[in-house]
N, C-alpha and C positions, 0 to 999 in steps of 0.2 A: 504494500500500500504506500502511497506516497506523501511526500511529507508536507505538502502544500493544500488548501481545497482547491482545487482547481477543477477538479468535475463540477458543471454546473447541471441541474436538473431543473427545467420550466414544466411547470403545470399552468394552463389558462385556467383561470375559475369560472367554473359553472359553465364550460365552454358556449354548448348548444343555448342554453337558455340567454344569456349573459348577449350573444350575437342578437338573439329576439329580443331583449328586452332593448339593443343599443340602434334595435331597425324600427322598432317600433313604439314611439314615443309613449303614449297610454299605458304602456308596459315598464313603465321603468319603475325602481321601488315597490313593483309588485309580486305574488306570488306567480311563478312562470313555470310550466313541467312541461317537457318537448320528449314527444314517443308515440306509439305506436295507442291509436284511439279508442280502437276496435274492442268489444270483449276482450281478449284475450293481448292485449296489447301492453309493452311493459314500458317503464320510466329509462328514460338515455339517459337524461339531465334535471335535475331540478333546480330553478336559481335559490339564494339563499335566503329569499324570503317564504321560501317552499319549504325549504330544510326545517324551519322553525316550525314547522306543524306535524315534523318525523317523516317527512316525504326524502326518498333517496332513491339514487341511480337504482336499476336491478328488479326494485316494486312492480309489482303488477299493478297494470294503472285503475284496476279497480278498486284494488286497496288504497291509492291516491287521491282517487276519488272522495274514497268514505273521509279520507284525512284533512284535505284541503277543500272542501265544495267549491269555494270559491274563485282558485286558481283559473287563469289563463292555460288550456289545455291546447298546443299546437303540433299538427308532424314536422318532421325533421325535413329542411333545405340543405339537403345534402352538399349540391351545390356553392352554393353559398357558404359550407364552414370548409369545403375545400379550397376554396379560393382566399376567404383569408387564411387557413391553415399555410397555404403556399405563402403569403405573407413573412406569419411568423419563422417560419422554417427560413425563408431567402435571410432575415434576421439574424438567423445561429448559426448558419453557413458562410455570413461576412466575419463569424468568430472563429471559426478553427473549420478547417477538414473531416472534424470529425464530430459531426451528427450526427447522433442515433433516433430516429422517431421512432418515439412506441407507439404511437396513435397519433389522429389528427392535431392534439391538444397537449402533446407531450413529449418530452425527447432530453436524452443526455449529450451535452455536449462537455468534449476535451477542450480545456481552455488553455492549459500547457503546450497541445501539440498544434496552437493555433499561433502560440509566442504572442496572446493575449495579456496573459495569466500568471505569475510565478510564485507569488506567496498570498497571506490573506489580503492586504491593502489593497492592492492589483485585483484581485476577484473578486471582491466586493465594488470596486468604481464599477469593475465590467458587470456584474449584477444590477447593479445599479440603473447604468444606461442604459439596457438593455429594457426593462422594464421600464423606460422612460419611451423608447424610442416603440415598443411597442404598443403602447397608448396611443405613441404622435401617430403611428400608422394604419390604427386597427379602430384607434377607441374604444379598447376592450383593455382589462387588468389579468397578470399573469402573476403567478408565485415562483419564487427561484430560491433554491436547498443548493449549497454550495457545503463541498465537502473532499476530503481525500478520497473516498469511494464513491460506485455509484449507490451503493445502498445505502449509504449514511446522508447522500448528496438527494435522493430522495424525499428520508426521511425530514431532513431541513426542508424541503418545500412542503411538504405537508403540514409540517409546523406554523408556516409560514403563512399559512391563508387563511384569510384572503386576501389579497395584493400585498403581501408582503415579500420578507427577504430574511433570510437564517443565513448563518453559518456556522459550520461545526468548525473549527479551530482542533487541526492535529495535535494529541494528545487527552481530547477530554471526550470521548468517544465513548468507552467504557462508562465514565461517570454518569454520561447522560444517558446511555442503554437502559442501564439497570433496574430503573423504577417502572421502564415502560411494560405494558402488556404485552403477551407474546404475539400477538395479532399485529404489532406494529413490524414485523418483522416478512421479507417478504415470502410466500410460499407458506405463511401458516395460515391456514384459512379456517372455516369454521370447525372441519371434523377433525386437525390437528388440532387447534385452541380447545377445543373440548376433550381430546386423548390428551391433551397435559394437563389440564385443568385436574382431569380426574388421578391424573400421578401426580397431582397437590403442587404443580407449578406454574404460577400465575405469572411471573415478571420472567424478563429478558434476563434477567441478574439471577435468578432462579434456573433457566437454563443454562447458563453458565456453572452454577454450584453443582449443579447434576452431574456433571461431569460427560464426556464422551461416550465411553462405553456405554451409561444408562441409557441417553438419546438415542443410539441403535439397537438396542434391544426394545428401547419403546418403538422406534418409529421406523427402523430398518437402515440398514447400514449406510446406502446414498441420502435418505433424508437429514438420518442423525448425524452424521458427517459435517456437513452444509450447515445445519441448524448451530453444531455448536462452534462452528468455525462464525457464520452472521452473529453469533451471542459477544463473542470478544471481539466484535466488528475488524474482524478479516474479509477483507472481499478486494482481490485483483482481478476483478474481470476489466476488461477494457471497452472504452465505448467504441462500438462498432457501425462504421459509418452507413455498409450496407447492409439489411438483413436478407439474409435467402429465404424466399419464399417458397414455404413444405408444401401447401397444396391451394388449390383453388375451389371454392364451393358456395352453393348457393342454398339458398331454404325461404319456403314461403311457414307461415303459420294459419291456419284458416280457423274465421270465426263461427262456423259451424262444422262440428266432428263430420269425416266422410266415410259414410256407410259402403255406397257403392265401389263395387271393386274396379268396375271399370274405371270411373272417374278416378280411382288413386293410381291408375295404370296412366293415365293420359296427362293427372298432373306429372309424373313420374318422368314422362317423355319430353314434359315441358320444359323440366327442370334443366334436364339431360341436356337439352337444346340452348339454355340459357350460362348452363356450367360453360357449353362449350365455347357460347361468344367470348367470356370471359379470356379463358383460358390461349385463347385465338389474338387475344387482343393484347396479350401479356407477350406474346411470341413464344408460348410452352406449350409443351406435351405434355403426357401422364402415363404411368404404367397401370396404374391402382384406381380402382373405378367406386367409390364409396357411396351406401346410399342410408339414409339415416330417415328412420320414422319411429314420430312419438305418438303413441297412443290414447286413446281415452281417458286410460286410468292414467296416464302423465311417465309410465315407463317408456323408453329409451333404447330402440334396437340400431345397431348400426350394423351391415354389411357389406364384405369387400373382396372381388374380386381381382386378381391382377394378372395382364395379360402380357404376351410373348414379348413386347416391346412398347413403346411409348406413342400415343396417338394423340390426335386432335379431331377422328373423324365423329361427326354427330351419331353418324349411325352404330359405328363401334359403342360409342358412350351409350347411346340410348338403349341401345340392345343388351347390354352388360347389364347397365340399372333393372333392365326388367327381368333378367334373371335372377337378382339380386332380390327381386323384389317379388318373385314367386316362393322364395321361401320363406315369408314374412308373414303371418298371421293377422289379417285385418279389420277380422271379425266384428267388431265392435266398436271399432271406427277411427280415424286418423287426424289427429290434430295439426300434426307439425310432419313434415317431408323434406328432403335435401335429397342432394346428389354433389360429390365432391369428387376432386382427380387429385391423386397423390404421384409421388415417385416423379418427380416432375426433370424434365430435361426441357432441351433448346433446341430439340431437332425431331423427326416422325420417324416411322420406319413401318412405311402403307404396305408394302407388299407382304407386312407377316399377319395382314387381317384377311385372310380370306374368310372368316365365317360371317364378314358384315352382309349382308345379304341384301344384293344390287348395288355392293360396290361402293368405292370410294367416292368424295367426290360431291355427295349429294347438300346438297346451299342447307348453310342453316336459314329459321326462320327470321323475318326482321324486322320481329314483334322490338317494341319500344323494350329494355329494361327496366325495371323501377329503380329509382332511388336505392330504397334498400329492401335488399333480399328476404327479411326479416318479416318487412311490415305485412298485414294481414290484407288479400287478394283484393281489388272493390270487384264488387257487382256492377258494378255501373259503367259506362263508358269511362276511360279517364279522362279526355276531351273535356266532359260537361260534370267532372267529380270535384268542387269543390274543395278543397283540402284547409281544416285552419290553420291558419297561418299562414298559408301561401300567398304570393304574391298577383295581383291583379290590376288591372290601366280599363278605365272608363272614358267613354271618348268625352267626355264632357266634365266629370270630377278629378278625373286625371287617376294619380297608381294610391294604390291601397293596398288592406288584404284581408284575408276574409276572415270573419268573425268565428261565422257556422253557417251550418246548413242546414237544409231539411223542408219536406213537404212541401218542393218546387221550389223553395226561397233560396235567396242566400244573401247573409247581412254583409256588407264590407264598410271597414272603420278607412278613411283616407286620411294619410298623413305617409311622412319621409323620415329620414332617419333625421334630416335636418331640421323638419320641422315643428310646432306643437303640436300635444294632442287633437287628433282631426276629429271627424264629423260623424255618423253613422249611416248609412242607408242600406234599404232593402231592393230585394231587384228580383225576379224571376231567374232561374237558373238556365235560364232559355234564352236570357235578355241578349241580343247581337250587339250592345255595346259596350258591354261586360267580355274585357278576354283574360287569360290567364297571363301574365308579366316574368321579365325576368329578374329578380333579387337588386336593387341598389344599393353602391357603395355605402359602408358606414359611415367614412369619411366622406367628404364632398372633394377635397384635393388631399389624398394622400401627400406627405412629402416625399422626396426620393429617396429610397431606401439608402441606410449610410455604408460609408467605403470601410471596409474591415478595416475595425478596431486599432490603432497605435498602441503599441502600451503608454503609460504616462511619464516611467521613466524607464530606462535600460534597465534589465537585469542583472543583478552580480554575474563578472566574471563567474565562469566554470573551471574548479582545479583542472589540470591536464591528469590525464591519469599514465600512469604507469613511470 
């Protein structure tokens, strides 16, 4: 581990919600939860006047419901948080080389191998700035955990929020562990925190006193390993600028269980067909053909077949999945479906599918994508499917978004990101001067993103070695 913080760790707060509440003025200082709407639809993001009522990431949005009535419920612009995501990211990329995003909303950056960074004073300016400059560009607040590891460098940002800035100072690492629950720790989730709980170890400082060997006997030799190695906060992994990408997959969830077999055959083929755009559009292939269906009672089957070589053809994929999916019991009916391709390479090898039947070659279909995989099917055209939250342009009120919907209506609140809270009106869902919009800037003029970083002053000489 090294002897400086120089790993810096950004989390945006409240990502999703925090972008709506900063697009749409009515929204600001309020209760916000951005997800999936449907029955069966769960919480992405809740902002943090949501949080105050026990609303969190993960929930199903019916239990958010019960918790919040009140809240502003919107689906997700996917769009839109990839575009500022690309923002923040162009930000941490003027800092070093070396970028790790773990998600839209998150990522480790090496502030040493960027020659940003050298001791604490140095990495708290660039902390600093950095969360300065991503306001001026975004007008949204990030959290930054500044640390000798990336686990420690984590943990300071989660300390740190919201809109704040930690740093853990090499040497005091231990002292601060200690008190913490084990759940602060990464990789302990709820069925390990409840397997130590119940061997009467509550703190981070507690698994340390356990000593090694008991960790592997409790929790098996790779976990207990790792575990007591994170308790005395040892961690040298490196941030790693690219990740490899293990598989690619897709999954719908539907708001009513599917009895018929046909129909879980035909979403099945849809899926298949949609893994494959994906996967086409990444420039890979797959050997491993996965298909995953959850059931009524809420269990969880996954099935995988893997074949002679690596493919991208729809028909190979589609045909696997439904083999895959005749041994699958559906009795009772089908909540949630996927299809995913593993083993992935950067090249085909068509000629070892001769069992695709009629051949390579055949167009996938060029059905729209959704946004996201996840969210539950509409019944309805998507053309004329309202969505809350989304974005909308009247030829006469000008862009809004839309409230809600329902029984032909559909309310739209008009107002900018720039401007005050706007006006309400209702409209027919039919109405031809009602269309759907795309997303504006948060900003009205961004600035130009800044020229990587200077340090403030030179670094000490380096002894020469040998």
């Amino acid at each position: 581990m090294r002897s400086a913080p120089t790993i810096l760790h950004l989390d945006m707060d409240a990502f999703y919600a925090s972008v709506e509440q900063a697009s749409k003025p009515s929204l600001r200082g309020k209760a916000v939860i951005v997800g999936g709407l449907g029955p069966r639809g769960v919480v992405a993001t809740a902002s943090y006047e949501a949080r105050v009522h026990g609303v969190h990431s993960a929930m199903p949005m019916s239990q958010a419901r019960r918790l919040a009535p009140n809240a502003a419920y919107l689906v997700p612009r996917f769009t839109l948080y990839r575009s500022i995501s690309d923002q923040v990211m162009a930000l941490l990329r003027a800092l070093s080389p070396l970028v790790e995003p773990l998600s839209l909303d998150e990522a480790f950056v090496d502030l040493e191998a960027g020659g940003t960074a050298w001791d604490e004073r140095s990495a708290r300016l660039v902390g600093a700035k950095l969360r300065a400059d991503i306001r001026a560009v975004t007008g949204l607040t990030g959290s930054v955990g500044l640390a000798a590891s990336k686990m420690l460098a984590k943990i300071a940002s989660e300390q740190a929020k919201p809109d704040g800035l930690v740093v853990i100072e090499p040497g005091t690492e231990r002292a601060m562990l200690e008190p913490m629950p084990v759940r602060t720790l990464p990789g302990v989730g709820p069925a390990t925190g409840d397997h130590l709980r119940r061997a009467g170890i509550h703190t981070v400082g507690e698994i340390a006193e356990a000593g090694e060997d008991e960790l592997v006997r409790l929790l098996g030799k790779a976990h207990g390993h790792a575990l007591y190695a994170m308790a005395l906060a040892r961690d040298d992994r490196p941030v790693v600028a690219e990740r490899e990408t293990k598989s690619v997959s897709v999954e719908d969830t539907y708001d009513v269980d599917i009895h018929d077999r046909v129909r879980v055959g035909l979403e099945v083929q849809r899926l298949a067909d949609r893994c494959v755009r994906r996967l086409r559009g990444a420039g890979l292939s797959g050997r491993t053909i996965v298909l995953k269906v959850r059931r009524y009672d809420f269990s969880t089957l996954t099935r995988s077949e893997t074949l002679r070589g690596p493919t991208d053809d729809p028909t190979v994929v589609r045909e696997a999945a439904a083999r895959l999916l005749d041994s699958v019991d559906t009795t009772g009916g089908v909540r949630l479906l996927g299809v995913g391709v593993s083993g992935l390479a950067d090249y085909t090898q068509e000629d070892l599918f001769a069992q695709a039947a009629g051949g390579a070659g055949e167009e996938v279909a060029e059905a729209e994508e959704s946004e996201s995989a996840s969210e539950p099917r509409p019944e309805v055209p998507v053309e004329r499917r309202w969505s809350a939250g989304h974005d909308v342009r009247h030829t006469e009120y000008g862009h809004g978004w839309v409230q809600g919907s329902g029984l032909g209506r559909v309310t739209v609140r008009f107002e900018t990101p720039g401007s005050s809270p706007g006006r309400v009106k209702t409209f027919r869902v039919d109405d031809p001067a009602l269309e759907a919009a795309d997303p504006l800037p948060l900003v009205e003029a961004p600035p130009d993103l800044p020229e990587p970083m200077r340090p403030p002053e030179e670094p000490p000489p380096r002894p020469l070695e040998g």
